[in-house]
C-alpha positions as CSV (number, residue, x, y, z in Angstrom):
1,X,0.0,0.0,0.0
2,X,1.6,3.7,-0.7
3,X,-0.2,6.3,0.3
4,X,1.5,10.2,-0.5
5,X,1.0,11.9,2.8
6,X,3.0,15.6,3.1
7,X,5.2,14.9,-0.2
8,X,6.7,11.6,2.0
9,X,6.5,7.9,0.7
10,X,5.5,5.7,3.2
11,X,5.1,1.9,2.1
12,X,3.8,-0.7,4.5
13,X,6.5,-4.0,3.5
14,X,6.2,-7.1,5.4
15,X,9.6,-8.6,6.7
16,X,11.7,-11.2,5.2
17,X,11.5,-14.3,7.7
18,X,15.1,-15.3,9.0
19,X,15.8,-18.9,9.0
20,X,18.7,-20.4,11.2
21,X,20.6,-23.0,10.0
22,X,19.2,-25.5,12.7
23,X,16.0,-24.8,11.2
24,X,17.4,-25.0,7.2
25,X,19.1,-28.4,7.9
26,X,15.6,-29.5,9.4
27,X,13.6,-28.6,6.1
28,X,17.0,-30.4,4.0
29,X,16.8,-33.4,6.5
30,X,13.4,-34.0,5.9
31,X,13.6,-33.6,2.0
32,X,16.5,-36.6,1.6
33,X,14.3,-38.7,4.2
34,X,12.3,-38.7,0.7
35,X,9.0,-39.7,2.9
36,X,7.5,-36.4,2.0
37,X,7.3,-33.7,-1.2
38,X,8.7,-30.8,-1.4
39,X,5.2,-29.2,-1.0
40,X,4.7,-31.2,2.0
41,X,7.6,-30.1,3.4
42,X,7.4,-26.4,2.5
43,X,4.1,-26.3,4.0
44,X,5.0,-27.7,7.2
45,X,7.9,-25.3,8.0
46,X,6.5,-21.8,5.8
47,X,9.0,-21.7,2.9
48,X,8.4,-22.0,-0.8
49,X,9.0,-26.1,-2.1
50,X,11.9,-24.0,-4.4
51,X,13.7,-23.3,-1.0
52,X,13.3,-26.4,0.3
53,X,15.3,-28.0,-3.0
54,X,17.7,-25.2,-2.8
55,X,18.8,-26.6,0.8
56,X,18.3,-29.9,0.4
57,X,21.2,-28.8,-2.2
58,X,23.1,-26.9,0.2
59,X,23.0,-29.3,3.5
């Protein structure tokens, strides 16, 4: 939303969520268990399934 108030810009973003890699090595963990999709898994811990691929990659 952007609203022009006073010649200012204000814009209402949301925030990036911060992962820590306890909680990235979870989401990979569960993706090589293979028991689950990537959907699955993305759903379970609130990422995108891309993200959950990209650190099943990385851990």
């Amino acid at each position: 939303m952007v609203t022009w108030n006073n010649q200012e810009r204000v814009v209402n973003e949301k925030k990036r969520k911060i992962f820590t890699g306890t909680q990235k090595a979870k989401v990979a963990l569960g993706a090589v268990k293979g028991t689950k999709t990537a959907n699955e898994i993305a759903q379970e811990f609130g990422v995108h399934p891309p993200q959950v691929n990209q650190w099943k990659k990385t851990y």
